[in-house]
C-alpha positions in Angstrom: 0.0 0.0 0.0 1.9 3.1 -1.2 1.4 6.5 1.6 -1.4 8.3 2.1 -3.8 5.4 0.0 -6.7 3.6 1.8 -8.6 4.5 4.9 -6.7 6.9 7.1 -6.9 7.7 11.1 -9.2 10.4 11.2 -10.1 10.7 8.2 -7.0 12.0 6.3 -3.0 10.9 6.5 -2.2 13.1 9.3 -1.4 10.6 11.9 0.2 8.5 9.7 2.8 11.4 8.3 3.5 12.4 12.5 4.5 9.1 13.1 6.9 8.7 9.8 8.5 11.9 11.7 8.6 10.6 15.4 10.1 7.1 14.2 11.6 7.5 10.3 13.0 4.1 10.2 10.0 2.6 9.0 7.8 3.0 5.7 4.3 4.5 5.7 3.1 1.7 4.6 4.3 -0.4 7.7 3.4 2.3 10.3 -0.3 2.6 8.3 -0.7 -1.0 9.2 0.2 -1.1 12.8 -2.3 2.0 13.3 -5.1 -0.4 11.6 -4.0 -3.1 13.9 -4.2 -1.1 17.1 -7.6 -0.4 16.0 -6.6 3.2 15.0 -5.4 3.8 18.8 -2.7 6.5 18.6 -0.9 5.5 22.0 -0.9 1.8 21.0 0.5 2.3 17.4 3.7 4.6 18.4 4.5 1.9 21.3 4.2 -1.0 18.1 6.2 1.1 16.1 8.9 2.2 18.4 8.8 -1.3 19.5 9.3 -2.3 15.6 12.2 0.3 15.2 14.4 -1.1 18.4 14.2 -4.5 17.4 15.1 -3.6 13.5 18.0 -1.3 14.5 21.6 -3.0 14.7 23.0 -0.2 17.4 20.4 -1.4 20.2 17.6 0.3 21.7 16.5 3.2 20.3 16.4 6.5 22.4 13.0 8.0 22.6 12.3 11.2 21.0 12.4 14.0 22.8 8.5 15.3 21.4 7.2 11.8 21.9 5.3 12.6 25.3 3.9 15.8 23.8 3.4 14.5 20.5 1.1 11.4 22.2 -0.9 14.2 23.9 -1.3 16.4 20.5 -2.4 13.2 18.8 -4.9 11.9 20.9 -6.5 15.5 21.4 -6.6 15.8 17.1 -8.1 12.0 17.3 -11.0 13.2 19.7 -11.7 16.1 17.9 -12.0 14.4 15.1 -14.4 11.8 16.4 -16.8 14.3 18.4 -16.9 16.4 14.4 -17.8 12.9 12.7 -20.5 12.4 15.3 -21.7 15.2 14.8 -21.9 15.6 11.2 -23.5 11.7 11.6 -26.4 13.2 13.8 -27.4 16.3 11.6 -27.3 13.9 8.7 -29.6 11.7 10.6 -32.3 14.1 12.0 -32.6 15.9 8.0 -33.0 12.4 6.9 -35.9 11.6 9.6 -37.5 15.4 9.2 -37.4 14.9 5.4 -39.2 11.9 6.1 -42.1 13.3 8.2 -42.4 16.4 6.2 -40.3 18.7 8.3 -38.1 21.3 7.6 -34.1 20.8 8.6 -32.3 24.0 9.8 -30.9 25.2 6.6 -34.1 24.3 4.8 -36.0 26.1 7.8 -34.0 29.1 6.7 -34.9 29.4 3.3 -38.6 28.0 3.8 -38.6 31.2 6.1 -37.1 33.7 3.2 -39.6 32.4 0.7 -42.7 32.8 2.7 -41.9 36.0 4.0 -41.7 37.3 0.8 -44.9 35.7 0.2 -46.8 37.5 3.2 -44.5 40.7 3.4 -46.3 42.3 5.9 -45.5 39.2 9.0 -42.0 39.2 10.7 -40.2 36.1 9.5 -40.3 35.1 13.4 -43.8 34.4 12.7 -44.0 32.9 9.8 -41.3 30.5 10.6 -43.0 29.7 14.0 -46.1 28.7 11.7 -43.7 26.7 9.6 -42.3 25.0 12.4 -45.6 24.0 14.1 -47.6 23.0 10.9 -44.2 21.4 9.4 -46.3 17.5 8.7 -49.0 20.1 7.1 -47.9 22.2 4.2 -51.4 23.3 3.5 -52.3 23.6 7.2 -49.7 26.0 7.6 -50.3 28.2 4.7 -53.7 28.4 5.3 -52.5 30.1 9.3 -50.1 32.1 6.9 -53.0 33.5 5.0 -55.3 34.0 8.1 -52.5 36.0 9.8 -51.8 38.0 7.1 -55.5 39.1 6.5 -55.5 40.1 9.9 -52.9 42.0 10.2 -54.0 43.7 6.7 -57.9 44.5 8.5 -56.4 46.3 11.6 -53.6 48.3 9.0 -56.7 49.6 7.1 -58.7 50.1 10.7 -56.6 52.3 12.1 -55.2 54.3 8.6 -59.3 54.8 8.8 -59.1 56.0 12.3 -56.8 58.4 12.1 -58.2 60.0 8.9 -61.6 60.4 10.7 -60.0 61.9 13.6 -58.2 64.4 10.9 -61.5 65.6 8.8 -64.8 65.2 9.0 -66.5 62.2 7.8 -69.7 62.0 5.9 -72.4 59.6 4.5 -71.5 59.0 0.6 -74.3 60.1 -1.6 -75.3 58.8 -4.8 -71.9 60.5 -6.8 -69.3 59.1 -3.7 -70.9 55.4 -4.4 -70.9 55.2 -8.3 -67.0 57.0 -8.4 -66.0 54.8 -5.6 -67.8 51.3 -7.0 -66.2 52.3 -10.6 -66.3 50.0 -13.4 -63.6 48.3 -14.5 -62.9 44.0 -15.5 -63.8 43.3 -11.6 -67.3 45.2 -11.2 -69.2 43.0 -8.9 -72.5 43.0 -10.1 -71.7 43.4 -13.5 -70.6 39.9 -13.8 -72.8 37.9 -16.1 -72.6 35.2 -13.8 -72.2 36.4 -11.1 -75.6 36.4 -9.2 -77.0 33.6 -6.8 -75.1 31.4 -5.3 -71.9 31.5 -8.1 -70.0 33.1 -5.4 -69.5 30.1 -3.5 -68.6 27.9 -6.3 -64.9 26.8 -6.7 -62.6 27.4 -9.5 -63.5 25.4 -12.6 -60.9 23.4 -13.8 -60.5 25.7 -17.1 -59.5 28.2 -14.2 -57.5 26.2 -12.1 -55.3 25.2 -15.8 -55.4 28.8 -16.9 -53.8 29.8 -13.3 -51.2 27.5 -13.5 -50.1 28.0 -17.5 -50.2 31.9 -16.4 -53.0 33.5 -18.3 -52.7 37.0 -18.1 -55.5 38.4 -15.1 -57.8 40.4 -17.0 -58.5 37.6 -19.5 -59.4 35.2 -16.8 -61.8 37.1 -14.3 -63.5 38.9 -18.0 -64.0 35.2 -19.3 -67.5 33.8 -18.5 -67.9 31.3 -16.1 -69.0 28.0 -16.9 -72.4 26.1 -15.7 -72.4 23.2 -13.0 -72.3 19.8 -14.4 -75.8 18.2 -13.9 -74.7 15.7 -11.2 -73.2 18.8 -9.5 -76.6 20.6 -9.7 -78.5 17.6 -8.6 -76.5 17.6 -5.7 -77.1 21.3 -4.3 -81.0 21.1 -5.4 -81.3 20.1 -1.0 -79.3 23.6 -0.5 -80.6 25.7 -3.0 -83.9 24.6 -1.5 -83.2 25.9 1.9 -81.4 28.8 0.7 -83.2 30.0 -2.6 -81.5 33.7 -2.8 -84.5 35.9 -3.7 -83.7 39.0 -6.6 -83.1 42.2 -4.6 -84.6 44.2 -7.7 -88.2 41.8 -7.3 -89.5 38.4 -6.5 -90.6 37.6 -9.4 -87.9 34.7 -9.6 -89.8 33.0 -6.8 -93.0 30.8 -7.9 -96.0 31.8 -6.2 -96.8 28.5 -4.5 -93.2 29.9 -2.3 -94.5 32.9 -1.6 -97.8 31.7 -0.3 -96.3 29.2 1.6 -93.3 31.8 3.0 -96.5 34.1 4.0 -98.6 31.7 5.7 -95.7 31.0 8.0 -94.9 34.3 8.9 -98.8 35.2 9.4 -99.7 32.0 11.2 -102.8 33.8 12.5 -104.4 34.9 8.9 -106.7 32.6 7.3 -104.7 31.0 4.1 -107.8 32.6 1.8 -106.6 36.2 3.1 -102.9 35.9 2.7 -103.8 34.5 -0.2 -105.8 37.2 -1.9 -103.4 40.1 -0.5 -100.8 38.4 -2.5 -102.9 38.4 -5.5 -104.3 41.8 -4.7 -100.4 43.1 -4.6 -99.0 41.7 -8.1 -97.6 38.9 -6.2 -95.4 41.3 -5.1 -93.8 39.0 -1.5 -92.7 42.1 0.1 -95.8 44.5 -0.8 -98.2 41.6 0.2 -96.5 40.8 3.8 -96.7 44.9 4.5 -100.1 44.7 3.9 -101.2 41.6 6.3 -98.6 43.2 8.8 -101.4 46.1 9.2 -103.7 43.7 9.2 -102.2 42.1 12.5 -101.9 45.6 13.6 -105.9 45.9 13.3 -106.1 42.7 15.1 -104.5 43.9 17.9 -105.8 47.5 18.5 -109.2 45.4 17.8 -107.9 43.1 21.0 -106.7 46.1 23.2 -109.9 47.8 22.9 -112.2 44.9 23.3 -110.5 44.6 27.2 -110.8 48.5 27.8 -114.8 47.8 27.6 -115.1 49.7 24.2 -116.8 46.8 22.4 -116.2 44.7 19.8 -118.5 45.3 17.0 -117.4 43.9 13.7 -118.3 47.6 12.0 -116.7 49.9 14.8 -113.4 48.3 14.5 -110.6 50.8 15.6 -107.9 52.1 13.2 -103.9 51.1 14.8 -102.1 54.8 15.4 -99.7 54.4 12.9 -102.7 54.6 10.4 -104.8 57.5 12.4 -101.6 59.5 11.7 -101.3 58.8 8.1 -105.0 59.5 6.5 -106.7 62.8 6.3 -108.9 63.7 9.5 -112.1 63.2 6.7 -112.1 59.7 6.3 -112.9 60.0 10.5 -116.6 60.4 9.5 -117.1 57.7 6.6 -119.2 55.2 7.1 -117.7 52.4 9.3 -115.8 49.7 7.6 -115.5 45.9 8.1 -112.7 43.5 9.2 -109.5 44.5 7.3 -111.1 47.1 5.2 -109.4 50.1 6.7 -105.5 48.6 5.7 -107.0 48.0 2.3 -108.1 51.5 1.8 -104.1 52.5 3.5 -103.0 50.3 0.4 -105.1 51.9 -2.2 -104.1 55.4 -0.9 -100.7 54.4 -1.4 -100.8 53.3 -4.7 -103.0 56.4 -5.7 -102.2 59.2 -3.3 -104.2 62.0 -5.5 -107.5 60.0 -5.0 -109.8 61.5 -1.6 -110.2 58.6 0.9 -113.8 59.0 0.7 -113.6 57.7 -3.1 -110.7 54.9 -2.2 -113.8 53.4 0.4 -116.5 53.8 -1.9 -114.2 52.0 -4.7 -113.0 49.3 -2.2 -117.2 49.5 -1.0 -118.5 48.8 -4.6 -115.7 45.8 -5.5 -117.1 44.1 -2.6 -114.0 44.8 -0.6 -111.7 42.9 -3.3 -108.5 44.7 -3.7 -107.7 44.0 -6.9 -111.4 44.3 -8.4 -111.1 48.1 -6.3 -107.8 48.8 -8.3 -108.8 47.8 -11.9 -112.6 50.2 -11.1 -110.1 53.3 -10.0 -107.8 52.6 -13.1 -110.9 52.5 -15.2 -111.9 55.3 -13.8 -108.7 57.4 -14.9 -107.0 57.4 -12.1 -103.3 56.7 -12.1 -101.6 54.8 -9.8 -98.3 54.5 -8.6 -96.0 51.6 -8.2 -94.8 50.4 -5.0 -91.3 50.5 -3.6 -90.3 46.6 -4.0 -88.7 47.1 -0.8 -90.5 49.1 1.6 -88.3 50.9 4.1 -87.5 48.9 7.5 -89.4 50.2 10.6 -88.2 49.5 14.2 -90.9 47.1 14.7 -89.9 45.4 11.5 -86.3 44.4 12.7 -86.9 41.0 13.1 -87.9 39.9 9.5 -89.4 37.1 8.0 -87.3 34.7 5.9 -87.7 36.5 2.0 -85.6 39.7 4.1 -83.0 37.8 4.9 -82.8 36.0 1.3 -82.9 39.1 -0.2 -79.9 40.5 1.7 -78.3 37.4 1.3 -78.8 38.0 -2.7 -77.2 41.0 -2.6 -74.3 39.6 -0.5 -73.7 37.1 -3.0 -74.4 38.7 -5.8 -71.6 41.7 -5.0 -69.0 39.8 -3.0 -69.1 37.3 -6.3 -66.0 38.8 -8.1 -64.1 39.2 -4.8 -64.7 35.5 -3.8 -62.9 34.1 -7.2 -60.1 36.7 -6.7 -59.6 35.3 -3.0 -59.3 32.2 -4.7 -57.4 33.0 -7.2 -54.6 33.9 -5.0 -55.0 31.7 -2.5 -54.1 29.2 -5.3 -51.2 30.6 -6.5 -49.8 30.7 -3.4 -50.7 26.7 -3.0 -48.8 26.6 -6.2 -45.7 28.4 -5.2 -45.3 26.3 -1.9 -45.6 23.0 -4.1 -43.1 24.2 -6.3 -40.6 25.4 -3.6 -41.3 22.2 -2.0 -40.0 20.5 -5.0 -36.9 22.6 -6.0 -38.8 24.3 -8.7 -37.8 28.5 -7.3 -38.2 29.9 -10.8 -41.8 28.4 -11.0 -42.7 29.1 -7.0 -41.6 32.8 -7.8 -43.4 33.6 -10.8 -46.7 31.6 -9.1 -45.6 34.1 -5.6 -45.8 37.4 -8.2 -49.0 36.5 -9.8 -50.8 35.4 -6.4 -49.7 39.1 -4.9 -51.2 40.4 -8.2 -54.6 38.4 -7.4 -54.6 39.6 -3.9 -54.3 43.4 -5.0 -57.3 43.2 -6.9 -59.1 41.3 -4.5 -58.1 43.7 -2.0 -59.7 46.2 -4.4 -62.8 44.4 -5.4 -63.8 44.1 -1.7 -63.6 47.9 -0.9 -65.6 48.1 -3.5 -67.9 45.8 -3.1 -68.6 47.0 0.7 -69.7 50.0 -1.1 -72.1 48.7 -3.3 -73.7 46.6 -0.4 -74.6 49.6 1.6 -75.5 51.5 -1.3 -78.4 48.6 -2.2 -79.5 48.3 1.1 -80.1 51.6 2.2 -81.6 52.7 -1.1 -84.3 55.2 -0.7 -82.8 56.0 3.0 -80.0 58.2 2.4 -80.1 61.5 3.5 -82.2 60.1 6.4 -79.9 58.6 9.0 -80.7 55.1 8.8 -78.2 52.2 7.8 -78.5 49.1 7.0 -75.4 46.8 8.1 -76.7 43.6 6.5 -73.7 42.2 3.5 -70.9 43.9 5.3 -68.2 42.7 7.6 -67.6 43.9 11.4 -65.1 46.0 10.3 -66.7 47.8 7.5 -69.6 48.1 9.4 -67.6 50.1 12.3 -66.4 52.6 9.6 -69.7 53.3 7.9 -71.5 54.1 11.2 -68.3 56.4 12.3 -68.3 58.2 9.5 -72.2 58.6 9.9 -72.0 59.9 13.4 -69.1 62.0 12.2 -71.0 63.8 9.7 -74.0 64.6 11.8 -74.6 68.4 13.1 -74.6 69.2 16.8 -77.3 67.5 17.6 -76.1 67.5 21.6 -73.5 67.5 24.2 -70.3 65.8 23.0 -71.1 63.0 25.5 -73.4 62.0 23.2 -71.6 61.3 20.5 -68.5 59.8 22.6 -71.5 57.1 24.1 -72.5 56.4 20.5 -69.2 55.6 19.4 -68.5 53.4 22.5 -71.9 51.6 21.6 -70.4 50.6 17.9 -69.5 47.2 18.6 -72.7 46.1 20.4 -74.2 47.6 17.7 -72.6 45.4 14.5 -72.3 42.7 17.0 
């Protein structure tokens, strides 16, 4: 075996080329053999060798160096070192092979895990996004989805308090109608302007033409401007159960909603009105669900001034019934001394005077009178008789007592929820897969891919960003139509946050209206209030 060849003490020849030195009368090649025979023990192979040298030498013994005692120290300190290094190079090797196998990250590729994501979620401190990695290291997806969650967060109280302090700076105000069109603006991500977009699209997932399209990098505008496709029929066989419990009703009219729903939806909010009544009111109101249900409403509202008089001791004659003070306020003090009307005559004459306001009560009752109290035979004889009438709001304004709605309220806020948050919902998912994307490629070694897939998900989450600003405006702006400059505000559609800010900047922009202790209780009352 020639020097230096073959497996070495430590690792390399530098035991073997001290000991040429301490006893150079013998070859490497001898002195490399007596260390692998001693089992690579340092003390035990210069004994051997020096051993070796006195029995080879002609002059007799040999004297002993005068470095041997510190050269046998020096040697076994290099020997240990060496050994503790190799164990520990065996043990890192060992625990990245067993992390690699559960799905964990090892220390260098915690380090650059951490880099990556960061640049992912910019605006969390890589201590906490490598705390998520850490904990979540078996669950890739797990932990990106905390990633996400954190990141929104932290993006909701930015916006909160860059909103608070510009209230505290100027004056707030209610937008009117040219703040919400310049602030909804058009654009390839208007809301409702999505062909496709109404019902219950918004919960849909990406199609599988979107999810390709995402990962071969189509451009953005081409993908959100491209019409969605239609459910498969096994797909829309299976939500038939939801879509039956939740059937979103059209903001704009009911008219998507068969009249066998309507009926049914009224008789189980007016439990106490005969089925032939609810019945004919909805005839009697175009089918119109919302006109119909305000017109039984003052029926009940008959029925019990009827009930609180009848236990005063005023009687309970069928032809004196008593008119509810809500109605005494709105009618002219002449229809006081018509002739006395039957059951649930007096709200039908409220409903004709709404829909013809320039026609005297006395000829609304003599109308209603003559059609033998049919509502809809007492419209067509005032139409015939020239008289124009006006259509109703499809959605009346909300009074206090009317808080607590019947189900076709809540589907039509629900509707307009869905139908503006649409566009928002496939841009959330837009981005959310691209950042999947980007953390499967990393995973893999692709970085080229994961960055490209990291840009374009930022890109997605920009315009969704956007898109939901805007489409908080377009909620409120549906649901308090016909209420603004009146200070009343509908929440429904809009998150606690954006909720918080609208009725700030409401109270902000209201006149003096007391002592400033008003105001500070009002704004202390905000979260009870959304809540």
């Amino acid at each position: 075996m020639e020097a230096g060849a073959g497996p070495l003490v430590g690792g390399h020849d530098l035991t073997v080329e001290a000991l040429a030195e301490l006893v150079p009368g013998l070859s490497r090649a001898a002195i490399l053999d007596v260390v692998e025979q001693c089992g690579n023990n340092v003390e035990l192979a210069l004994d051997g060798l020096l051993a070796m040298a006195e029995a080879q030498s002609p002059r007799g013994p040999l004297a002993p160096p005068p470095l041997v005692p510190q050269t046998r120290q020096l040697l076994a300190e290099a020997q240990h070192e060496e050994v503790w290094a190799n164990q520990q190079v065996q043990q890192h090797s060992h625990s990245d092979q067993q992390q690699q196998q559960h799905g964990g990250y090892g220390p260098t590729d915690l380090v650059l895990a951490v880099e990556f994501h960061s640049s992912m979620f910019p605006n969390l401190k890589p201590d906490v996004v490598g705390d998520v990695l850490q904990r979540y290291s078996d669950t890739p997806q797990t932990a990106l989805d905390q990633l996400i969650m954190l990141s929104s967060c932290v993006n909701d109280a930015a916006t909160h308090t860059c909103a608070a302090t510009t209230a505290t700076s100027a004056v707030g105000s209610l937008p009117d109608q040219q703040a919400w069109e310049a602030d909804s603006g058009d654009g390839f991500c208007g809301g409702s302007d999505d062909e496709f977009a109404a019902g219950s699209s918004w919960e849909q997932e990406l199609t599988p033409a979107e999810l390709e399209a995402i990962e071969a990098g189509v451009p953005l505008e081409l993908l959100l401007a491209a019409p969605r496709q239609r459910d498969p029929p096994q797909r829309q066989q299976q939500q038939v159960p939801h879509q039956q419990q939740h059937r979103p009703l059209s903001p704009e009219g009911e008219d998507a909603m068969p009249a066998e729903e309507k009926l049914e939806l009224l008789q189980l909010e007016f439990a106490s009105i005969s089925v032939d009544e609810v019945s004919a009111s909805l005839a009697a109101c175009d089918g119109s669900l919302f006109a119909a249900a305000k017109l039984l409403r003052a029926f009940l509202a008959e029925d019990d001034a009827a009930k609180s008089s009848d236990s005063d001791g005023r009687g309970n004659m069928i032809g004196d019934a008593p008119r509810s003070a809500a109605a005494a306020a709105s009618v002219p003090a002449a229809a006081s001394a018509s002739a006395a009307l039957p059951h649930h005559a007096w709200p039908k004459v409220q409903h004709l005077s709404q829909r013809f306001p320039e026609v005297p009560i006395e000829a609304l009752e003599v109308a209603l009178v003559s059609s033998s109290y049919s509502l809809a035979n007492a419209r067509r004889t005032l139409r015939e008789a020239g008289y124009t009438e006006v259509d109703l709001e499809p959605t009346p304004r909300l009074q206090p007592q009317l808080l607590s709605l019947s189900e076709a309220t809540y589907q039509r806020n629900q509707a307009i929820f869905e139908q503006e948050r649409a566009q928002a919902q496939r841009l959330q998912m837009c981005y959310r897969r691209c950042f999947e994307l980007a953390a499967a490629a990393y995973t893999r070694g692709d970085h080229d891919t994961a960055n490209e897939l990291r840009l374009r998900g930022h890109q997605y989450r920009e315009q969704y960003d956007q898109e939901k600003r805007r489409a908080s405006r377009r909620i409120s702006k549906r649901v308090n139509a016909g209420t603004l400059p009146i200070i009343t505000v509908d929440l429904h559609g809009l998150h606690v946050d954006e909720a918080l800010r609208l009725v700030e900047s409401g109270l902000r922009s209201l006149p003096e209206v007391g002592p400033a202790d008003d105001l500070g209780r009002a704004e202390l009352d905000l979260p009870s209030l959304v809540a």
